[in-house]
C-alpha positions as CSV (number, residue, x, y, z in Angstrom):
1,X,-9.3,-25.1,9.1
2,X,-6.1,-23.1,8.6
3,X,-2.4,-23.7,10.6
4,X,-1.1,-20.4,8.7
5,X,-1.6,-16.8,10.6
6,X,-0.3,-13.6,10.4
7,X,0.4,-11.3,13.0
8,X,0.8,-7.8,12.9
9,X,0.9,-6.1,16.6
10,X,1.4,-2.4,17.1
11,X,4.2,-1.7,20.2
12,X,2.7,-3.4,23.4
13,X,-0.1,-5.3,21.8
14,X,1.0,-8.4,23.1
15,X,2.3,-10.1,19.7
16,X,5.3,-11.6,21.4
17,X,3.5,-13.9,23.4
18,X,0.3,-14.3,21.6
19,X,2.5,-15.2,18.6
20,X,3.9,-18.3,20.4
21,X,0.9,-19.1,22.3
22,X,-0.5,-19.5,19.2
23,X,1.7,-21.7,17.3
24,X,2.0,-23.8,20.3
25,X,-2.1,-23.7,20.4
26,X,-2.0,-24.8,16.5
27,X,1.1,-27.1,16.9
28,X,2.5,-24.7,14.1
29,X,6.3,-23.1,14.2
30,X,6.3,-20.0,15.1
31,X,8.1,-17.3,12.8
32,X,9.4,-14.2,14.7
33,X,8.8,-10.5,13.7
34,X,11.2,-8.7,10.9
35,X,12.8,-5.6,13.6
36,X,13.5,-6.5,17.4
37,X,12.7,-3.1,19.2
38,X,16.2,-2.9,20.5
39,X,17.9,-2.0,17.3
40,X,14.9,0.2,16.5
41,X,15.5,2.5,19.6
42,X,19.1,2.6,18.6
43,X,18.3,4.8,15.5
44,X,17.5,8.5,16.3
45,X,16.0,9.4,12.8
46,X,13.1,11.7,11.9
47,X,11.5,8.9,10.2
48,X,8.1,10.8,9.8
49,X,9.4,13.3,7.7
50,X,11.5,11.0,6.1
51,X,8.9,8.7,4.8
52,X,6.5,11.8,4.4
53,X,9.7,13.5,2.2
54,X,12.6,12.0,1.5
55,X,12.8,8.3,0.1
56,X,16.8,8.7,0.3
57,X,16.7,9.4,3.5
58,X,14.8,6.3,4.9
59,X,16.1,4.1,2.6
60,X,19.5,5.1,4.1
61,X,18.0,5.1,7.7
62,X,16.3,1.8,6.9
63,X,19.4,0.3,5.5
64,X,20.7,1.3,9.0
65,X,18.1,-0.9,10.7
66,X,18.4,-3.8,9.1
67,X,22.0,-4.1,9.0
68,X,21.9,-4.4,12.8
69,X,18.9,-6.8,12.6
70,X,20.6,-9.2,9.5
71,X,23.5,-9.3,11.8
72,X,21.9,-11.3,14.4
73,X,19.3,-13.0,12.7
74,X,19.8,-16.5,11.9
75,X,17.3,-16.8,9.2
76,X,19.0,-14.0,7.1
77,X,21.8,-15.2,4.6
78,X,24.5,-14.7,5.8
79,X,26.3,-12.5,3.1
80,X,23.5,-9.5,3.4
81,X,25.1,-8.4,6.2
82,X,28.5,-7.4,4.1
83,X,29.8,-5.4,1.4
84,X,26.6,-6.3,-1.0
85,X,24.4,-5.4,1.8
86,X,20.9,-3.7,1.0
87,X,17.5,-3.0,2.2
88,X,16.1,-4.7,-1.3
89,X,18.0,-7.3,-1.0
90,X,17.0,-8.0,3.0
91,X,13.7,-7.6,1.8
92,X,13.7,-10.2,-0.8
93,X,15.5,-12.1,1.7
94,X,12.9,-11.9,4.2
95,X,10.2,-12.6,1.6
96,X,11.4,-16.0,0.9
97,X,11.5,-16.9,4.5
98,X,7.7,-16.0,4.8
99,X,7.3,-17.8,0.9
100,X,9.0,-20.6,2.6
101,X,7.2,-21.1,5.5
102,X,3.9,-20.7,3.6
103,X,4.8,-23.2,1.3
104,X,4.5,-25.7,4.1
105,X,0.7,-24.6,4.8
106,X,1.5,-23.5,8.4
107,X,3.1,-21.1,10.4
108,X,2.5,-18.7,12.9
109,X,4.1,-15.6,11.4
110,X,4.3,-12.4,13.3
111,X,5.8,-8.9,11.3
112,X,7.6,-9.4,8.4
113,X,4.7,-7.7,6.7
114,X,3.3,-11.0,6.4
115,X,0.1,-10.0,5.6
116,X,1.2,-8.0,3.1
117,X,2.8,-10.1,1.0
118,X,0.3,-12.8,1.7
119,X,-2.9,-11.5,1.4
120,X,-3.6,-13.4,-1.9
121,X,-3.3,-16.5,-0.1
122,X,-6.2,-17.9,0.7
123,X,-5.1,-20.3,3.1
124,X,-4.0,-17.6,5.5
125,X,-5.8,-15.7,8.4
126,X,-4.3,-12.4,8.9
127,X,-4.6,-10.9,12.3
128,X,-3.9,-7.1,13.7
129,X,-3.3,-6.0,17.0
130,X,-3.5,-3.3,18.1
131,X,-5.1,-1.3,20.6
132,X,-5.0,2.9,22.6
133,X,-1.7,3.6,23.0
134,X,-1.5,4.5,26.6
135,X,-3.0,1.1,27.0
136,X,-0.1,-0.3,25.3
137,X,2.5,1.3,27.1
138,X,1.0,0.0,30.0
139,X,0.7,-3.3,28.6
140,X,4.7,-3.1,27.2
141,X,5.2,-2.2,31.3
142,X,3.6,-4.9,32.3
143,X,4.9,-7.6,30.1
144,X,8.5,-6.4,29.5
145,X,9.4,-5.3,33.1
146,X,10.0,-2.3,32.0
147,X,9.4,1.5,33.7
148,X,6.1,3.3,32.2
149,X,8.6,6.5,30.8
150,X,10.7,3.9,29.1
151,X,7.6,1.8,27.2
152,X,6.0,5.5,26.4
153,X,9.4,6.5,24.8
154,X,9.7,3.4,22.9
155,X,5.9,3.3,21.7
156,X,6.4,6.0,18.8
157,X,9.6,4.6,17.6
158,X,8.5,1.1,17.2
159,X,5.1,2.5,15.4
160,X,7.0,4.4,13.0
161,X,9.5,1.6,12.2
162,X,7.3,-0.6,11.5
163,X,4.9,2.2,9.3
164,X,7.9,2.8,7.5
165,X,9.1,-0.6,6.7
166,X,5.7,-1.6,5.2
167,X,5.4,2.0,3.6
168,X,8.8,1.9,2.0
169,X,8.8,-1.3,0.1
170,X,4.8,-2.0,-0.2
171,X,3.7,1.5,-0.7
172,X,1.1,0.4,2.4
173,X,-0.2,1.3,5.7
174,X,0.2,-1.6,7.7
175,X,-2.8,0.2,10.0
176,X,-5.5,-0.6,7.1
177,X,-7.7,-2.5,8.4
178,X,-8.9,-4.4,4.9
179,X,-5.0,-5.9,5.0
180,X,-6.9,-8.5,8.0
181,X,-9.7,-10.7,8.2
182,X,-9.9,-10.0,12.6
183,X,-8.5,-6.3,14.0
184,X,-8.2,-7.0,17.9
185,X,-7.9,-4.7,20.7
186,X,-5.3,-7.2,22.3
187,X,-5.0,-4.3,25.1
188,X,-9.1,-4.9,26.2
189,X,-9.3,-8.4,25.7
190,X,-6.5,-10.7,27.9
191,X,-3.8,-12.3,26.1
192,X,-5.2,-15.9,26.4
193,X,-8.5,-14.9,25.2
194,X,-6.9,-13.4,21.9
195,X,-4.7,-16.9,21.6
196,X,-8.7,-18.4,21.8
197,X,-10.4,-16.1,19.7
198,X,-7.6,-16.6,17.0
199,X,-6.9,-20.4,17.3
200,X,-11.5,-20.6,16.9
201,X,-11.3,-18.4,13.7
202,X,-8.5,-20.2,11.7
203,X,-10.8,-23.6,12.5
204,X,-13.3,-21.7,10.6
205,X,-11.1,-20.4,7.5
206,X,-12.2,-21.4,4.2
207,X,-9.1,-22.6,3.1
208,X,-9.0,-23.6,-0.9
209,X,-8.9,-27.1,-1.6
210,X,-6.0,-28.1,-4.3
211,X,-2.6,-27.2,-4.2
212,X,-1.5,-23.7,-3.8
213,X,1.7,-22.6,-5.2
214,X,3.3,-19.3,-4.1
């Protein structure tokens, strides 16, 4: 049995509440994803062709991003967020919070590319949800309290922040389904039943004996 999950959710998948149902249904703390949506929407950047084109230009847009997010985030050091400031160095940053947390042997830990820079471990389960997007915008609608028109504008935006944080510094598609042991269509299947289906596969992990060292 395994206390240590990823989660990687797509816009509207449900991730932040499955991600704290879970760790509440593993009595596990609960690690919250890398970029809050709000400070994503703020950024009106062509990100596709910047990731498809020009590195400079989403490294600058990222740097953008994750100033606004290191600001407010109370498990970023605090000096990132000044003149030394940069998105290598909030990625290293972030990487030793996951490190951290994985060092303890449980965790619920959703974004953050997680998986990513887990996926060696094999005490981990790593999840993706995901699911059609007009089912997700519906499903952002419903769980944010939020308009239709204003979920199906933020949809895209989130997708490609996310695509493009993973891309940049992992050179990966976070989409890729051999990243994950379990792919969920968290959109078809109700929220608690995903908490279920989860919390029943990390009892059935493999998990290494010995230690494990990161």
């Amino acid at each position: 049995m395994t206390s240590l999950v990823t989660l990687s959710a797509s816009y509207g998948a449900g991730g932040s509440r499955i991600g704290p149902a879970l760790a509440e249904r593993l009595q596990a703390p609960f690690v919250d994803r890398l970029i809050p949506l709000a400070v994503a929407e703020s950024l009106e950047v062509p990100v596709d062709d910047a990731v498809a084109h020009d590195q400079k230009v989403v490294s600058s847009w990222l740097e953008r991003l994750l100033r606004g997010f290191a600001a407010a985030d109370p498990g970023v050091p605090g000096p990132l967020v000044g003149e030394d400031f940069s998105t290598d160095a909030f990625r290293r940053a972030t990487e030793e919070v996951i490190r951290a947390q994985a060092a303890t042997g449980r965790g619920v830990i959703l974004g953050r590319a997680g998986a990513v820079l887990l996926r060696d471990d094999p005490r981990v389960l790593r999840v993706r949800l995901d699911g059609p997007p007009e089912r997700r915008v519906r499903q952002a609608a419903r769980l944010g309290g939020l308009e239709e028109e204003t979920a199906r504008r933020a949809l895209p935006k989130a997708d490609r922040t996310h695509l493009a944080y993973v891309r940049h510094f992992y050179n990966l598609d976070v989409r890729d389904p051999q990243l994950y042991h379990m792919v969920i269509d968290s959109t078809a299947i109700p929220i608690d039943t995903c908490v279920e289906v989860i919390a029943i596969a990390a009892t059935a992990v493999e998990v290494t004996s010995g230690n494990y060292s990161m």
